[in-house]
C-alpha positions as CSV (number, residue, x, y, z in Angstrom):
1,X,6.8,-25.3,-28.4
2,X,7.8,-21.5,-26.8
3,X,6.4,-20.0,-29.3
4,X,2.9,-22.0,-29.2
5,X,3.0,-21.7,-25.6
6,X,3.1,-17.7,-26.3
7,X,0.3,-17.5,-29.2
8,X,-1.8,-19.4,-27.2
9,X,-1.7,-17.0,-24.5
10,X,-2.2,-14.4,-26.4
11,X,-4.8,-15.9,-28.2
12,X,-7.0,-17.3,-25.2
13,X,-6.3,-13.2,-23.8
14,X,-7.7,-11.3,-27.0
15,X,-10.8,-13.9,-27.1
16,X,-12.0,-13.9,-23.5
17,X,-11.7,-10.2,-23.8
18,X,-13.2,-10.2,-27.2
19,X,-16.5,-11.9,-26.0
20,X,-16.5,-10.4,-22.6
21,X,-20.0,-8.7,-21.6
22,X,-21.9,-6.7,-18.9
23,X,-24.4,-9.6,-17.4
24,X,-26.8,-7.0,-16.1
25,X,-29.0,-9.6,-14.8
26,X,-26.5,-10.7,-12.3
27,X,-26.6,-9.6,-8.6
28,X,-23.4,-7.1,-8.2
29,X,-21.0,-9.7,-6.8
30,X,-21.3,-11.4,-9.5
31,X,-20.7,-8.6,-11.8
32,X,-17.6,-7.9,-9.5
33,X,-16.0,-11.2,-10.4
34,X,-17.0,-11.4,-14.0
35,X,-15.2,-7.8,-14.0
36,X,-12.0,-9.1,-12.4
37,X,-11.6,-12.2,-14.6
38,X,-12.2,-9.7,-17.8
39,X,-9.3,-7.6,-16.4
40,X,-7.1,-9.4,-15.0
41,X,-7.2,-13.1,-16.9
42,X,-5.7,-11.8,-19.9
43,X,-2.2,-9.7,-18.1
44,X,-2.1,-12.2,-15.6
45,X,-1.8,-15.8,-18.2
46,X,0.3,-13.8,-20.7
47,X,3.1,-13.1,-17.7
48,X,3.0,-16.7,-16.9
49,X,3.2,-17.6,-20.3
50,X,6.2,-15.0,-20.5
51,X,7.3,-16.8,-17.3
52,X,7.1,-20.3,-18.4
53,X,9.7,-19.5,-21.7
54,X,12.3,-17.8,-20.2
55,X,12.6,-20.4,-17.2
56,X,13.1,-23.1,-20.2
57,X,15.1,-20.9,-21.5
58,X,15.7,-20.7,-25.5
59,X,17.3,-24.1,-25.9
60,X,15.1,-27.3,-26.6
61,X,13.3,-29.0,-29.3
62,X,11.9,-26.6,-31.8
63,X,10.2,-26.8,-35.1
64,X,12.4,-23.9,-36.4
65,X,16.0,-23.3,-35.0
66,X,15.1,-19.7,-34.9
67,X,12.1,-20.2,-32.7
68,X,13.7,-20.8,-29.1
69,X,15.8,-17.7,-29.2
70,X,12.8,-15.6,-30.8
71,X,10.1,-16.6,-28.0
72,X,12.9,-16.1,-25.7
73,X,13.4,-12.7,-26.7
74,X,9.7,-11.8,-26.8
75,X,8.9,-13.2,-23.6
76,X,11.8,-11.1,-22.0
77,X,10.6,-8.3,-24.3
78,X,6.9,-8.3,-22.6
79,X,8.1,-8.7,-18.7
80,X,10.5,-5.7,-19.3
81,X,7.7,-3.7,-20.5
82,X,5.5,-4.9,-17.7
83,X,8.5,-3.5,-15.3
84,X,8.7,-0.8,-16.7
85,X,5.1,0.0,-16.7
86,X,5.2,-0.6,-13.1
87,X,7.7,1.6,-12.4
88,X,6.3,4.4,-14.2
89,X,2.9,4.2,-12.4
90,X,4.6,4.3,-9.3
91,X,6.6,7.6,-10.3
92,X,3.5,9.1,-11.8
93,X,2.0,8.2,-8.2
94,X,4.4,9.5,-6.0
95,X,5.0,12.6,-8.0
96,X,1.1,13.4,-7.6
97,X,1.4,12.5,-4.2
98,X,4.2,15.2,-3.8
99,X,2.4,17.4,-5.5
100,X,-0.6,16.9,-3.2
101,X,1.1,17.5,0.0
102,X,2.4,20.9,-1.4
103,X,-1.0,21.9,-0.7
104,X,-2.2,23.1,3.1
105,X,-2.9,20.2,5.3
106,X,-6.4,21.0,8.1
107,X,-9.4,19.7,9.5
108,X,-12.8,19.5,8.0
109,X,-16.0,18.2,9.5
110,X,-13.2,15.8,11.8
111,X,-11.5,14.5,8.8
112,X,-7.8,15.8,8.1
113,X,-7.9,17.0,4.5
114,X,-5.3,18.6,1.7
115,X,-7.2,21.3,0.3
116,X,-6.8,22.5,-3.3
117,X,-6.7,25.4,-4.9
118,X,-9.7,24.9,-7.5
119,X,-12.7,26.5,-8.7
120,X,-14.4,23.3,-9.5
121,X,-16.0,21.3,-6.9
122,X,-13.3,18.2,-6.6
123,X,-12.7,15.5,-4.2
124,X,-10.7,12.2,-3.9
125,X,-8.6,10.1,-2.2
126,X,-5.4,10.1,-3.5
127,X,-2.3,7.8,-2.7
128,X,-1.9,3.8,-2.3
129,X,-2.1,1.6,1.1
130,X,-2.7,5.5,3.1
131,X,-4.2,7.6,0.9
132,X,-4.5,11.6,1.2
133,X,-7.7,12.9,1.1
134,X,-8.2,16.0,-1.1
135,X,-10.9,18.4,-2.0
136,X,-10.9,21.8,-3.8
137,X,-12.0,25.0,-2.9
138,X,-14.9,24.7,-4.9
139,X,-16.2,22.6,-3.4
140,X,-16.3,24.0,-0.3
141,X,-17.6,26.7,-1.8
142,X,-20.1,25.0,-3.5
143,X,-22.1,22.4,-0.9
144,X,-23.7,23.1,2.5
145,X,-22.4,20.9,5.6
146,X,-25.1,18.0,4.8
147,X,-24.2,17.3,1.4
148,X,-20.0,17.7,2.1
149,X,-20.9,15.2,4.6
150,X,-21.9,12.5,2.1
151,X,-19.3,13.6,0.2
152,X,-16.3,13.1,2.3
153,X,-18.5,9.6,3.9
154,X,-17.8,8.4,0.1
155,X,-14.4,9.5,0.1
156,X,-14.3,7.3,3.7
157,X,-15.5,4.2,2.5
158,X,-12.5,4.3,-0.4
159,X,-10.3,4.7,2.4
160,X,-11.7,1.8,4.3
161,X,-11.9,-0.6,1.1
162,X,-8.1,0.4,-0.1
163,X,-9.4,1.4,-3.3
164,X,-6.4,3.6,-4.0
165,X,-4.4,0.7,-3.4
166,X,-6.0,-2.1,-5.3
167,X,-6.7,-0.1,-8.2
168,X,-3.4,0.9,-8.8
169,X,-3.0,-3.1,-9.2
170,X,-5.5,-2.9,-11.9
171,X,-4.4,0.4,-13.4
172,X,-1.1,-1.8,-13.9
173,X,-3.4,-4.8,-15.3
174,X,-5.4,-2.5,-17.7
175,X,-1.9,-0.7,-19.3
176,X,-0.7,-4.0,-20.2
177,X,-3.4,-5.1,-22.1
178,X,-4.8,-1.6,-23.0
179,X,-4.4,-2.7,-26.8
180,X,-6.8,-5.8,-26.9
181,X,-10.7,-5.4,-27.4
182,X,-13.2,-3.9,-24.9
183,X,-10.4,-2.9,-22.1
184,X,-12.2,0.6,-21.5
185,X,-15.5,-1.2,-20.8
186,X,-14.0,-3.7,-18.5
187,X,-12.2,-0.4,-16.6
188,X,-15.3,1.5,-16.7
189,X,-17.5,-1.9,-15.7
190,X,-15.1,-2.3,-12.3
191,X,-15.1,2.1,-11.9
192,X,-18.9,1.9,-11.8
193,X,-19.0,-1.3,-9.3
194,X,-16.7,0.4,-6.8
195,X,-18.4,4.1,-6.8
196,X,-22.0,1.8,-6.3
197,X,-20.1,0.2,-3.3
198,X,-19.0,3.7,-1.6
199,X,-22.6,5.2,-2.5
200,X,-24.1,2.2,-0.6
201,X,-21.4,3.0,2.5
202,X,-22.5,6.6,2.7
203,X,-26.8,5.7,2.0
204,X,-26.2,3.0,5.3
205,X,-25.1,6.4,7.3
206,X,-26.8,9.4,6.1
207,X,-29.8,10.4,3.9
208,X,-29.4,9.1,0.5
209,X,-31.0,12.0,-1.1
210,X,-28.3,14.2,-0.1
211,X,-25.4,11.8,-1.8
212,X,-27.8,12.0,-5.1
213,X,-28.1,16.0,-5.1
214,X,-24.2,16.2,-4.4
215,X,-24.1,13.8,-7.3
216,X,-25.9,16.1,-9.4
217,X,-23.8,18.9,-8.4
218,X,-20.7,17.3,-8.4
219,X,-20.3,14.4,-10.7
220,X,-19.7,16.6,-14.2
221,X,-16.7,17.7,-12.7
222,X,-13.6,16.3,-15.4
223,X,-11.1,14.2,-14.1
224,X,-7.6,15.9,-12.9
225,X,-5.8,13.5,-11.1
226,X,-4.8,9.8,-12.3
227,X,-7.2,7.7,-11.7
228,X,-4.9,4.9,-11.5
229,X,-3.6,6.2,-7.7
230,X,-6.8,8.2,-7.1
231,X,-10.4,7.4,-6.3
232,X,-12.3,10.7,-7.2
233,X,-16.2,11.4,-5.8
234,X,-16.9,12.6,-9.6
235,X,-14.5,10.0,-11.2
236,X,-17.2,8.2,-13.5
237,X,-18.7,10.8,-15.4
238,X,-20.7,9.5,-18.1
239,X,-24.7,10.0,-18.0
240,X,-25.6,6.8,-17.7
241,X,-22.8,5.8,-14.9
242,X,-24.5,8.8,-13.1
243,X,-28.4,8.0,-13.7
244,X,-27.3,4.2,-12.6
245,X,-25.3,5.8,-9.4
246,X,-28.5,7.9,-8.2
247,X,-31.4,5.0,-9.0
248,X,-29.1,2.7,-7.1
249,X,-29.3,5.0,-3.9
250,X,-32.7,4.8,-3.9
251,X,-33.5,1.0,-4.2
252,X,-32.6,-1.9,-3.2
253,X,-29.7,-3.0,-6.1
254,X,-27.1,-1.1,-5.1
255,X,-24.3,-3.6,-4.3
256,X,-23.7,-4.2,-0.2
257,X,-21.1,-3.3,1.4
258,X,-19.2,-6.0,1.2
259,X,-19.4,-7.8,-2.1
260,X,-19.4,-11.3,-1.6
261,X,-17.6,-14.1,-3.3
262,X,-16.9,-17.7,-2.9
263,X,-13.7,-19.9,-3.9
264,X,-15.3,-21.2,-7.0
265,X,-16.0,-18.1,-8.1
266,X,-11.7,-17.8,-8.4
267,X,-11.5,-21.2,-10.3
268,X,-10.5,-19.2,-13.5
269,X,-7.2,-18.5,-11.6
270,X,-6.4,-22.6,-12.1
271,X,-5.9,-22.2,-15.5
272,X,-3.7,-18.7,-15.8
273,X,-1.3,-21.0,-14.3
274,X,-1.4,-23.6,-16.6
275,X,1.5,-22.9,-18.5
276,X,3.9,-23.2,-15.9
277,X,2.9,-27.0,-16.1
278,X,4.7,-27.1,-18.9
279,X,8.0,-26.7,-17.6
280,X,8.7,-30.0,-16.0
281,X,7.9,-31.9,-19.6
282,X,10.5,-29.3,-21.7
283,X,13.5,-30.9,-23.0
């Protein structure tokens, strides 16, 4: 039974993200939560799964004598490894964060700023609850006040939605299930929802126009910091992120504000649970 209760996880995990897809004819909400159950359905059933066998522990009835202390064993082997995983995105995130505030600390256009010493145009927010914002040298360099306005406006509405924080949740998420199918796509899917979200922030302030030039300008820039701790300006880079980033400023289907959901719309988090209901019936 520990060992079913373990395949199955695993199984329900690699099919839902198997046949996961992009319903681009759903309003960006919607999107949102189809993104979140593609990520996080899959880590979060195989820890209660993980969960469920060592609380039962490796005695009971099983088909093979081996199987208790085998399931045991694995399900201890995957939490460890989800600690561990843990604990190294936190080092990796304090150790840029150290790195970071090595870096002068003064004030630009109101906004207290680290600023780094780079060629390349670059900014972020970098950190987890209180992020650090950042920008290079190049970038000061390289835009006028206008268009660093709606920059650092972007960088403020990841402050203000704790993307730093929350992604660093599904960084954690992502590494565990990094080996089954389409994980880049749902990562990329949930990058390209929350960079929409800013843009919309900065085109309810400012002229929209001068978010899409400083895309242009901006947005080829490579990633340097983990993107796990960091939400960069320039962090989704691909062509067609970018082209769906600038038509999105400039009508109406750029996600609002404040993405709405419902309670139903969470229903899928019933069944992750599911296989802690099996503990009261082990024997």
């Amino acid at each position: 039974m520990h060992l079913l209760i373990l395949l199955s996880g695993l199984g329900v995990s690699w099919g839902l993200r198997y046949f996961w897809t992009v319903d681009t004819s759903a309003d960006w909400s919607e999107r949102w939560q189809q993104g979140l159950k593609g990520l996080l359905f899959a880590p979060l059933l195989m820890l209660t799964s993980a969960i469920a066998v060592i609380w039962m522990g490796p005695q009971g009835q099983m088909v093979w004598l081996w199987e208790g202390w085998l399931s045991y064993v694995l399900a201890i082997g995957f939490l460890s490894l989800a600690a561990v995983c843990w604990l190294h995105l936190i080092w990796q995130g304090q150790r840029t964060l150290q790195q970071i505030r090595a870096y002068p600390q003064t004030e630009l256009l109101g906004r207290s700023v680290r600023v780094l010493d780079l060629a390349m145009p670059y900014s972020a927010q970098v950190g987890f609850w209180q992020p650090e914002l950042v920008v290079s040298q190049g970038l000061l360099d390289k835009l006028d006040y206008p268009h660093l306005e709606a920059v650092l406006l972007h960088e403020q509405a990841h402050h203000y939605y704790r993307d730093t924080f929350w992604f660093f949740w599904l960084g954690w998420a992502r590494r565990l299930t990094a080996w089954l199918p389409q994980s880049d796509s749902v990562w990329q899917e949930l990058l390209v929802l929350r960079e929409l979200r800013a843009d919309r922030w900065v085109a309810e302030q400012t002229d929209a126009l001068l978010l899409a030039e400083a895309l242009l300008l901006v947005v080829s820039t490579p990633p340097i910091l983990d993107q796990n701790i960091c939400a960069a300006f320039s962090s989704v880079a691909p062509p067609s992120r970018l082209m769906q980033r600038i038509e999105a400023l400039f009508t109406d289907a750029a996600p609002q504000r404040h993405l709405q959901t419902n309670l139903w719309s969470w229903g899928w988090l019933l069944l992750v649970w599911l296989p802690l209901l099996s503990i009261p019936f082990h024997s």
